[in-house]
N, C-alpha and C positions, 0 to 999 in steps of 0.2 A: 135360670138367668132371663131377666125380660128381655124382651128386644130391645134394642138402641140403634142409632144411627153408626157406622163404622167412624174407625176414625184414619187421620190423614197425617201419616208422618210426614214432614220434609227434609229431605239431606243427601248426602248420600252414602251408594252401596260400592264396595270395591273385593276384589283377590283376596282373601287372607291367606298366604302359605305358611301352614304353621308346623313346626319339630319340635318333638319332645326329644329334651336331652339327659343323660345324668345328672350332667353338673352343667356349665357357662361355659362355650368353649373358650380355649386359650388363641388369644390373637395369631395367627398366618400357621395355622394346621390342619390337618385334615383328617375329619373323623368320620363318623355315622352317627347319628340318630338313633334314639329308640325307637321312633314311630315318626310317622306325618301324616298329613292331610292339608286337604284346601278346603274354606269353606267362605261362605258369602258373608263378607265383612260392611262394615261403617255403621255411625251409630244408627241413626235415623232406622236403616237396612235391617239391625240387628233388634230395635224397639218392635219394631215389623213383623218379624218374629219370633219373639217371646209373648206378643198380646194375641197373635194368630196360635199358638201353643198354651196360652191361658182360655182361650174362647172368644176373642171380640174376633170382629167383621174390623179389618185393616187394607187402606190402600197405601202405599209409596207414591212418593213424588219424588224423585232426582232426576238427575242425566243419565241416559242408559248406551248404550256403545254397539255399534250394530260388527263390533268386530267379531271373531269368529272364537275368539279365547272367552268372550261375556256368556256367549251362548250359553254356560254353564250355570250362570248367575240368572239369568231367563230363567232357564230350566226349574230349577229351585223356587224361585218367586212363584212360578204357574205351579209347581206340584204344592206349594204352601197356601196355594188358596188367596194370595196377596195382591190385591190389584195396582195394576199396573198403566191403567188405560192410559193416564193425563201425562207419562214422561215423554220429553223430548228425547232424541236421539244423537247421536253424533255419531264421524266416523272414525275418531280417534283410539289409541288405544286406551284399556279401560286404567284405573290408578290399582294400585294393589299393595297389598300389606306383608313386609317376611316377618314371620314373627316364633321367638324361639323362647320355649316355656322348658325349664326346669325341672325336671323330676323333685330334687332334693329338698328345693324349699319354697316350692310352688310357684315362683317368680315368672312372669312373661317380658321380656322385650319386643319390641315394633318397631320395626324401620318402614319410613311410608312413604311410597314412590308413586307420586299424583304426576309427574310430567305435562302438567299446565292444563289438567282437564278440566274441560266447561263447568260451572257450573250452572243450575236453574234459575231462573230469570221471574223478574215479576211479568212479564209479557207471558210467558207459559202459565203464569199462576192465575192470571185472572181469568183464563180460559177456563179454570174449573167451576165447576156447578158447587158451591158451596153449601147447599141446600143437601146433597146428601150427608154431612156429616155433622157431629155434634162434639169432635174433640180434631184440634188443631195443633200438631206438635213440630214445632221448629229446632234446628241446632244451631247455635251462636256464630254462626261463620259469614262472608258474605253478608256483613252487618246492610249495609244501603240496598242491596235487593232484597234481604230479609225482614228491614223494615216496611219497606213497600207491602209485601205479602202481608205481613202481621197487619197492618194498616187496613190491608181490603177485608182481611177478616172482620175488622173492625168496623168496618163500615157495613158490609151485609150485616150486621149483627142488629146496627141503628134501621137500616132502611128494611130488614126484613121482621125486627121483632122478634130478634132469634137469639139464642145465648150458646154461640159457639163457645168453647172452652178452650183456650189457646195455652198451652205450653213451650216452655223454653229449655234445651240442654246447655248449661254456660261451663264450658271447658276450657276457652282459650282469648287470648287478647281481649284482657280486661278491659281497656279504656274504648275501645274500638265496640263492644260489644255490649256494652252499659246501655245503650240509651235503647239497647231492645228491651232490657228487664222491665218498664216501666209500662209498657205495652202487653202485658202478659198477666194472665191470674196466673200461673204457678212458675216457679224459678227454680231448676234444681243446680246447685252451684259447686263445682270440684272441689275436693281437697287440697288437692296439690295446685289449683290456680288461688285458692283462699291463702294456702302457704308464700306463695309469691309475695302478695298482695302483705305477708307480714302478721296473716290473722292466726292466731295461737292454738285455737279448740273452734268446732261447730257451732259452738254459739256464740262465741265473737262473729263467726264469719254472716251470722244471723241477722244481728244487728247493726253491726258495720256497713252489710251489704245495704238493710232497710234503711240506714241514715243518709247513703249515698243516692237514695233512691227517692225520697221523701219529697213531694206528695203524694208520687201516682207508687204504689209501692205493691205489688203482689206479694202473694204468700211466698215463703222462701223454704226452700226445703236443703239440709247438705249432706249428705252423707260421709263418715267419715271413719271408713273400715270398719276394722274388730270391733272400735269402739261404739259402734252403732250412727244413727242419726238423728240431725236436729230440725225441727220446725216451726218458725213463726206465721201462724197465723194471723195474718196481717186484719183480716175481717172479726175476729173477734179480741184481738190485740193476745193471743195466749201464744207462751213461747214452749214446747216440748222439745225433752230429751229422748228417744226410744231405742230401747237395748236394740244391740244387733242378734241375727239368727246365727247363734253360732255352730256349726255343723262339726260331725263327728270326726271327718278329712276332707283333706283340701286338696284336690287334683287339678282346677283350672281355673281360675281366676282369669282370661284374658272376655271379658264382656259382661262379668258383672255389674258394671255401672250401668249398661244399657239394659240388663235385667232386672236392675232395681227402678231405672226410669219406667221400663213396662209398666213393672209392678205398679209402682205408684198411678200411670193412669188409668190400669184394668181397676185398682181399689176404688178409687175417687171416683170414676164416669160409671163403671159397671156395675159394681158392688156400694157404690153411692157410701163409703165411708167416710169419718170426720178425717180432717187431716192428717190428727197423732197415726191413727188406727191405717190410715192409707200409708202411712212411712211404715210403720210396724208389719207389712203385709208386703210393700216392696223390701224390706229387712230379709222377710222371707222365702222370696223369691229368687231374691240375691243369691245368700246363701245356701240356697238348694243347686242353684247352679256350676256354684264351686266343686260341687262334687263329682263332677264327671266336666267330658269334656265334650264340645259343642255348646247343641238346646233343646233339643230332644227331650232328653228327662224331663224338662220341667211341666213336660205335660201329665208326668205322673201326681201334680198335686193339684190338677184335676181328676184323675185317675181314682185318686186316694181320698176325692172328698174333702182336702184341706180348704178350698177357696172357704169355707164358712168363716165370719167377721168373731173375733172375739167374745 
């Protein structure tokens, strides 16, 4: 792999408390669990790492909690190799996720208890030295300080001559969250916010997305399950369908979305592939993930020699 600049998620990281269950429990009982654990959730958190588990050099940028329950969340960041230097702190408590995944039929549920925590601020963002990075990845939240940041990437790009690569994760409040897409070379856009929205299959939500988008229109990528993913190529106008990775079983699906967002930036900045070939390669990484639980494993397809491009 040649050397590159690291790159800089933004978002944030929180608690996941997650049980495996047999089945979905039944409302006001009380049982047990197969199993549990805690493990360091949010997406931004979670893109963090799975690219530090693929081989790229990754910093975080969120809010970090100088409470004594987070210490755990630190912990993890420092043994992952994940920098951490440009977060601010607070002294609140930190948000956290209970989340109770299914033996039976692989399903996760999330209930998510943020309790009005701060988020990061474009005042903390422009503090950062943007010169060390060469890929910029945002989540859709906090649309008006999100702009701002995307904005200044955009501006060192002009004033420095530099071609930072900005990404966007668009998961939630459509209307509120639009006028980031137009700011970004890549767009990766939900299923289930495309279904809101009324859009049918990944490639409605392709085009649809790019008509709402029209002039400034990045590449749009969606992924959309079993059935694989779609992506318009907005720079050379080419629209692709690409099968999904479909694995042998299916133990955990709670963060493959943010394993296929990795994927897609370890392919495109690291591995320097064409678009199709970048969704086909986060396909893969997806679902390599499903198979166990955590993210651990998926450094066995660096292990195993998979990273090679088609």
């Amino acid at each position: 792999m040649t050397a590159v600049k690291p790159v800089l998620c933004v978002g944030c990281t929180v608690i996941d408390f997650v049980t495996i269950n047999e089945s979905f429990p039944t409302e006001d009982t009380d049982r047990r669990c197969l199993d549990g654990y805690w493990q360091r959730g949010g997406n931004a958190s979670n893109v963090s790492t799975v690219l530090r588990l693929l081989g790229a050099n990754v910093d975080f940028f969120g809010m970090l909690s100088r409470s004594n329950g987070f210490r755990v969340l630190l912990d993890d960041l420092d043994q992952r190799g994940i920098g951490i230097q440009h977060c601010p702190k607070t002294e609140k408590d930190p948000p956290f996720s209970s989340v109770i995944i299914v033996k039976e039929t692989g399903s996760r549920t999330i209930v998510h208890c943020n309790k009005n925590y701060p988020y990061i601020t474009w005042e903390d963002f422009r503090k950062i030295d943007l010169d060390r990075y060469g890929w910029v990845h945002f989540e859709a939240r906090q649309s008006q300080e999100t702009i701002k940041m995307i904005k200044t990437v955009q501006e060192h790009n002009r004033n420095h001559n530099s071609n930072i690569l900005i990404s966007l994760d668009f998961e939630t409040t459509f209307e509120k969250n639009l006028p980031l897409c137009g700011l970004c070379d890549y767009v990766v856009f939900s299923s289930e916010l495309a279904s809101q929205q009324g859009w049918k299959s990944s490639q409605e939500t392709c085009y649809a997305l790019a008509s709402s988008l029209k002039p400034e229109c990045p590449s749009i990528i969606c992924p959309w399950g079993s059935t694989g993913a779609a992506c318009l190529d907005t720079v050379f106008n080419k629209f692709s369908n690409v099968a999904a990775f479909k694995p042998d079983h299916i133990v955990d699906t709670l963060g493959a979305g943010d394993s296929f967002m990795a994927g897609f930036i370890y392919a495109t900045y690291v591995m320097q592939c064409s678009l199709s070939d970048a969704v086909s390669f986060a396909n893969r990484v997806a679902g390599h993930k499903i198979t166990d639980f955590g993210y651990d494993h998926i450094a066995e397809l660096q292990a195993d020699n998979k990273l090679a491009t088609k």
